[in-house]
VODO-793099 format. One record per residue (C-alpha): x, y negated, z. Coordinates in steps of 0.001 Angstrom, whole numbers, plus 500000, padded with zeros to 6 digits. Example, Ala and Ser with C-alpha at 12.3 -4.5 7.8 and 13.67 -1.06 7.14 Angstrom:
VODO-793099
[atom [512300 504500 507800]]
[atom [513670 501060 507140]]
This chain:
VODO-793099
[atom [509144 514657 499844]]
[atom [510436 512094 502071]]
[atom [509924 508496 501174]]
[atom [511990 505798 501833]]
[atom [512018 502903 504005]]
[atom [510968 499249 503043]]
[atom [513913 496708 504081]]
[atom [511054 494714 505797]]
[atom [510126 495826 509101]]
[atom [506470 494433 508802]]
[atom [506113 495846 505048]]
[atom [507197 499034 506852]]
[atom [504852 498947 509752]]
[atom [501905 498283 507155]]
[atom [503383 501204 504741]]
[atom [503401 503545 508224]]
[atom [499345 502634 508949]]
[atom [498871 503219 505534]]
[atom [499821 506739 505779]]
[atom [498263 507249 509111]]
[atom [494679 506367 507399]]
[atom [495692 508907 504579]]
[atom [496882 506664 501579]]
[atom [499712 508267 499920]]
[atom [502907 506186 499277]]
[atom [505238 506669 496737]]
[atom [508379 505004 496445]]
[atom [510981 504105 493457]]
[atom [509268 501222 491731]]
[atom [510515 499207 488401]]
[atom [511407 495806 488625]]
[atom [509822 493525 491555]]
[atom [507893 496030 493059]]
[atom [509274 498583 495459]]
[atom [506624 501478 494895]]
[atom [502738 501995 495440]]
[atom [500515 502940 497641]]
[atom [497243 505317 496251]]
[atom [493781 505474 497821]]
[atom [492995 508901 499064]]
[atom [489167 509056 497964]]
[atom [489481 508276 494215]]
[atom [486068 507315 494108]]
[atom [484781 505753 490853]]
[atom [483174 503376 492309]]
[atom [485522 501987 494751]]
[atom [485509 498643 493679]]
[atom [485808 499601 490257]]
[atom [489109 501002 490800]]
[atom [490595 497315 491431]]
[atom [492315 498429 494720]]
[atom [492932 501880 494364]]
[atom [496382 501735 493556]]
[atom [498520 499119 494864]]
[atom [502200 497592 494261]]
[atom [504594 497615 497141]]
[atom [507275 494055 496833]]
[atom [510648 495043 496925]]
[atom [511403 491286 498272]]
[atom [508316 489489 499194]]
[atom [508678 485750 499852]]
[atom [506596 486223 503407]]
[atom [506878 489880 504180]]
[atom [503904 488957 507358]]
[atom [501642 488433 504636]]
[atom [502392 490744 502002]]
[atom [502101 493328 504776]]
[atom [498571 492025 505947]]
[atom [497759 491462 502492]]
[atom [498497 495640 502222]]
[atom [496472 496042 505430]]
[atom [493470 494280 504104]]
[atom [493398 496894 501383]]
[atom [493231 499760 503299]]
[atom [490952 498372 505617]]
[atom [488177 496944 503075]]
[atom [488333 500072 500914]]
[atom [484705 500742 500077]]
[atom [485083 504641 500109]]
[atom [486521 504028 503390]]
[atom [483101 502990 504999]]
């Protein structure tokens, strides 16, 4: 299934790495959030499960830092290492 795109370019570019490092993103979210992104390893211990599933903005207020904020996920994922 094909997903949509985000409305901001920089939410989209971080949505794109995302999927390139194997995170699966699902869109069609309720209210403020647009969908979420899902860790591929579904380790137990990954941090407790705090970061394996993440909410997508539909409008953040600074879409540069929601999208390194989504960035920072992927890249400090401790199943990742």
């Amino acid at each position: 299934m094909v997903r949509g795109s985000h409305s901001k370019k920089e939410v989209e570019a971080a949505l794109t790495y995302a999927e390139k490092n194997g995170w699966r993103v699902l869109s069609g979210g309720r209210g403020h959030a647009w969908g979420k992104m899902y860790c591929p390893y579904k380790d137990a211990e990954c941090r407790c499960g705090e970061f394996c599933i993440s909410s997508i903005w539909r409008t953040p207020k600074n879409p540069d830092n929601h999208a390194k904020h989504l960035r920072r996920i992927i890249d400090n994922c401790t199943a990742r290492r």
